[in-house]
C-alpha positions as CSV (number, residue, x, y, z in Angstrom):
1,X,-24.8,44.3,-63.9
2,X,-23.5,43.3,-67.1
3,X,-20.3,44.1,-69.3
4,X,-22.4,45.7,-72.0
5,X,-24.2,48.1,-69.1
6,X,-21.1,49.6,-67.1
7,X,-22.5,51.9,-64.9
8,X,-20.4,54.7,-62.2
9,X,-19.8,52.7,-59.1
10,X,-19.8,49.6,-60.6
11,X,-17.1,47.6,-59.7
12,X,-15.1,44.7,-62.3
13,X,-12.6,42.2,-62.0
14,X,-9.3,41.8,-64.4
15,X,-7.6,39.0,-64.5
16,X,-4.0,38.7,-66.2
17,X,-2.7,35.2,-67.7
18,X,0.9,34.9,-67.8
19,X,3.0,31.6,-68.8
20,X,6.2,30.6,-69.5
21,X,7.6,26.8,-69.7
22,X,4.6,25.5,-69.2
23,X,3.2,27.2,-66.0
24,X,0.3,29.3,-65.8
25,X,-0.6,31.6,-63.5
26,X,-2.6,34.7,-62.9
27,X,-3.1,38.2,-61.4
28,X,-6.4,39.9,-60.5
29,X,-7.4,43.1,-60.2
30,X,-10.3,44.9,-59.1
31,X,-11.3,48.4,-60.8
32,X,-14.6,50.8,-60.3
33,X,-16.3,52.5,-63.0
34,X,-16.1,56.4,-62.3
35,X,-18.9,57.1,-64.8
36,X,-21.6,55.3,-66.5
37,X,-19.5,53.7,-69.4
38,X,-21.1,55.1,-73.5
39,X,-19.0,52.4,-75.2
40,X,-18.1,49.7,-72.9
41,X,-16.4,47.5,-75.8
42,X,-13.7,50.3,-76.2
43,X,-13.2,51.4,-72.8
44,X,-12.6,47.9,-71.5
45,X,-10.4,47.0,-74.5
46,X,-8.3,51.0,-73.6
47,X,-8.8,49.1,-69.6
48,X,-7.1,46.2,-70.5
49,X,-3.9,47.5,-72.8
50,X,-3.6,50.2,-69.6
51,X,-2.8,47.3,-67.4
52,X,-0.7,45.2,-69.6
53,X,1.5,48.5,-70.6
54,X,1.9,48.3,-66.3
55,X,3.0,44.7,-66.2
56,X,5.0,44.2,-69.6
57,X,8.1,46.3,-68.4
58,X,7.7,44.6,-65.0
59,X,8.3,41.5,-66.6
60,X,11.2,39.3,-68.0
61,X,10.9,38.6,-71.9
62,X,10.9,35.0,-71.0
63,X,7.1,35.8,-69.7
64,X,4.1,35.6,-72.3
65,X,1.3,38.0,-70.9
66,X,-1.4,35.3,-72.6
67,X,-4.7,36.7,-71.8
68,X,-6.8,39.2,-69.9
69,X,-10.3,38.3,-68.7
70,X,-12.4,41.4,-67.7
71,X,-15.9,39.9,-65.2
72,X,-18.6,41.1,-63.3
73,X,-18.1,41.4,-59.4
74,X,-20.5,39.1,-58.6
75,X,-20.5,35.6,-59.2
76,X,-21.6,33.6,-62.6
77,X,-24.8,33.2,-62.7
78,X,-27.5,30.3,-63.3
79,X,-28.5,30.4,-65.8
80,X,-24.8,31.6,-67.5
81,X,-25.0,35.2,-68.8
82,X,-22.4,35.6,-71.7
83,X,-22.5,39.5,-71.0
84,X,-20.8,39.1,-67.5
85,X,-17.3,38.0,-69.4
86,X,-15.0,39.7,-71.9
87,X,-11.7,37.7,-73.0
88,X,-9.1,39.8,-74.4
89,X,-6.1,37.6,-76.1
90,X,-2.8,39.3,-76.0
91,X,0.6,37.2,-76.5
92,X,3.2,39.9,-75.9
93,X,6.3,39.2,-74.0
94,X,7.4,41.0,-71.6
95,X,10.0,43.8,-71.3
96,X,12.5,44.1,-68.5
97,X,16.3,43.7,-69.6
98,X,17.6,41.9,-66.6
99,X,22.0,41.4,-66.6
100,X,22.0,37.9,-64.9
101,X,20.3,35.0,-64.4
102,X,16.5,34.8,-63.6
103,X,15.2,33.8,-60.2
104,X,12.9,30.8,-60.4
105,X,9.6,31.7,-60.8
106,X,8.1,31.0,-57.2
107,X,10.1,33.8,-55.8
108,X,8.1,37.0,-56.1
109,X,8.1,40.5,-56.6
110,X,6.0,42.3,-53.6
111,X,4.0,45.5,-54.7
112,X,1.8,47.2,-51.9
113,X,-1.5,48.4,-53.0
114,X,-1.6,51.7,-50.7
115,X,-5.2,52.7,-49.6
116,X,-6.3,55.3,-47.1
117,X,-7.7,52.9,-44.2
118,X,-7.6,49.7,-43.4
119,X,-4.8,47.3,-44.2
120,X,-3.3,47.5,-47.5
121,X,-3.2,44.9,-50.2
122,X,-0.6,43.0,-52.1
123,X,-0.2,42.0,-55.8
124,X,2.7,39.3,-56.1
125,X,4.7,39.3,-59.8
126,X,6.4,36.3,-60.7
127,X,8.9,36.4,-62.9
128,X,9.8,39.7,-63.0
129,X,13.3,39.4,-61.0
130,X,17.0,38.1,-61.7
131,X,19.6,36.8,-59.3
132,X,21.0,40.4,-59.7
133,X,18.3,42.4,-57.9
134,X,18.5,40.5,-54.5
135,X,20.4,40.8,-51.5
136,X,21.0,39.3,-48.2
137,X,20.8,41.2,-45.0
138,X,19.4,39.8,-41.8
139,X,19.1,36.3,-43.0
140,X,16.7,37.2,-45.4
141,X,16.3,37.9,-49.6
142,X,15.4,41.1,-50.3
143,X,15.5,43.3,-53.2
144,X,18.7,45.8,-53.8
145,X,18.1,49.6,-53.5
146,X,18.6,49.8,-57.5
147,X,16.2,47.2,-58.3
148,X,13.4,49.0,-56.0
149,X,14.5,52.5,-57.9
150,X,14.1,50.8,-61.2
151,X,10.7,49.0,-60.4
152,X,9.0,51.9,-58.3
153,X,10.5,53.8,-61.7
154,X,8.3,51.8,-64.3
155,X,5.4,52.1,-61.5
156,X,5.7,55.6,-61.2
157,X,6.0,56.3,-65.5
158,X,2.6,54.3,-65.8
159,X,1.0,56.0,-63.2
160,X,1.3,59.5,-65.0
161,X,-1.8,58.4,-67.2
162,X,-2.8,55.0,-65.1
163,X,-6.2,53.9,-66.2
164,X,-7.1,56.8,-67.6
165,X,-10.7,58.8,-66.7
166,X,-13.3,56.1,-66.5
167,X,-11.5,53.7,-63.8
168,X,-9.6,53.2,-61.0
169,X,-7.9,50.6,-59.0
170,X,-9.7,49.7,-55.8
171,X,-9.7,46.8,-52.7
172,X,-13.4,45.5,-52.9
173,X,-14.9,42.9,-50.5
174,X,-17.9,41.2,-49.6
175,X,-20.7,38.6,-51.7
176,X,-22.0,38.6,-53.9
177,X,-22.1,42.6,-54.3
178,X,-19.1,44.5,-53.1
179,X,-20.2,46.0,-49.9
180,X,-16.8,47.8,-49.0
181,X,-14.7,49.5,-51.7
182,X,-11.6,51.4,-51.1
183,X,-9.7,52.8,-53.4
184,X,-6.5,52.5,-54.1
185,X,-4.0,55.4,-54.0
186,X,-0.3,54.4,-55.2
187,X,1.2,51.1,-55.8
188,X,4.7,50.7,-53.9
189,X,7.6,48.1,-54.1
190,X,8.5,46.4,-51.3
191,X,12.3,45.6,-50.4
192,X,10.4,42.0,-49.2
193,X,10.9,38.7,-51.7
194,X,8.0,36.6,-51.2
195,X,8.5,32.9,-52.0
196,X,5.0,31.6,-53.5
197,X,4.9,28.0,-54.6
198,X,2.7,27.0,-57.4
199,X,0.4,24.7,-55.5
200,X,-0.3,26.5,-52.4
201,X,-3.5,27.3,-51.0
202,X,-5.3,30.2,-51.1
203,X,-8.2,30.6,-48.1
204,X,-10.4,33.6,-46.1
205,X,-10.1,33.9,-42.7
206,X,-13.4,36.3,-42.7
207,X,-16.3,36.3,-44.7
């Protein structure tokens, strides 16, 4: 498949470029076509401002949402196909009023992507919290009860019109074409902090 031939069923991946001070870092996405797509330019340029509007209030205003990359499932090919790759350029900040001092940016907000079966996935936010919406209890951060209201709040506002009629957020696997997709029901905060350094490693257990 190709970015300018979107058909139902395919299946894309989003990729969201955030820095501040420096750092760089990203969060991906999948998301399945749930028709065959007229005006794929437009749609994916309406995809990608329907995922920044869900991460800019999630944000701090010291974070720069950079960039959003929008690819094929599978794998560049040889030779490279320009038509598998979209760049969008953004620079916006983001939006969340915080009242104290931010937490460093390797400690992560936890948001559960809910599916039907199967084990459910993760996205991890950095900077998105302050020292303000953490708590101790049992030897352990985790978030207050009003940061998780507040959080599952912006969630739950963006989800009234999500992505909107021609996509939707799944969990897809397998190489080089998807062979299991599931899709992805609700996203949920977590009470859990996860501490995520910069330079760890990330690996497959199964192919």
């Amino acid at each position: 498949m190709t970015l300018s031939n979107i058909q139902q069923g395919d299946v894309l991946t989003i990729r969201v470029y955030k820095q501040f001070a420096g750092y760089l870092w990203a969060n991906n996405y999948e998301v399945e076509a749930l028709q065959n797509i007229s005006n794929p330019p437009t749609s994916l340029e309406a995809l990608v401002t329907r995922i920044v509007n869900l991460e800019r209030p999630l944000h701090i205003p010291a974070v720069v949402i950079d960039r959003v990359t929008v690819s094929t499932y599978v794998p560049d090919s040889l030779p490279y196909n320009p038509n598998t790759l979209a760049v969008f350029p953004v620079v916006v900040f983001g939006t969340r009023t915080i009242s104290s001092d931010a937490l460093p940016l390797e400690i992560c907000l936890f948001v559960r992507r809910n599916v039907n079966f199967g084990r459910d996935g993760r996205l991890l936010y950095r900077g998105c919290l302050s020292e303000a919406d953490m708590e101790v209890r049992g030897l352990r951060p985790i978030l207050t009860a009003n940061a998780i209201s507040a959080l599952q709040g912006v969630i739950n506002s963006w989800a009234a019109t999500g992505l909107g009629n021609e996509f939707r957020f799944v969990m897809a696997s397998g190489l080089p074409v998807p062979t299991s997709v599931r899709s992805v029901i609700s996203l949920q905060v977590a009470d859990r902090i996860v501490v995520k350094k910069f330079n760890n490693r990330y690996f497959r257990r199964n192919p």
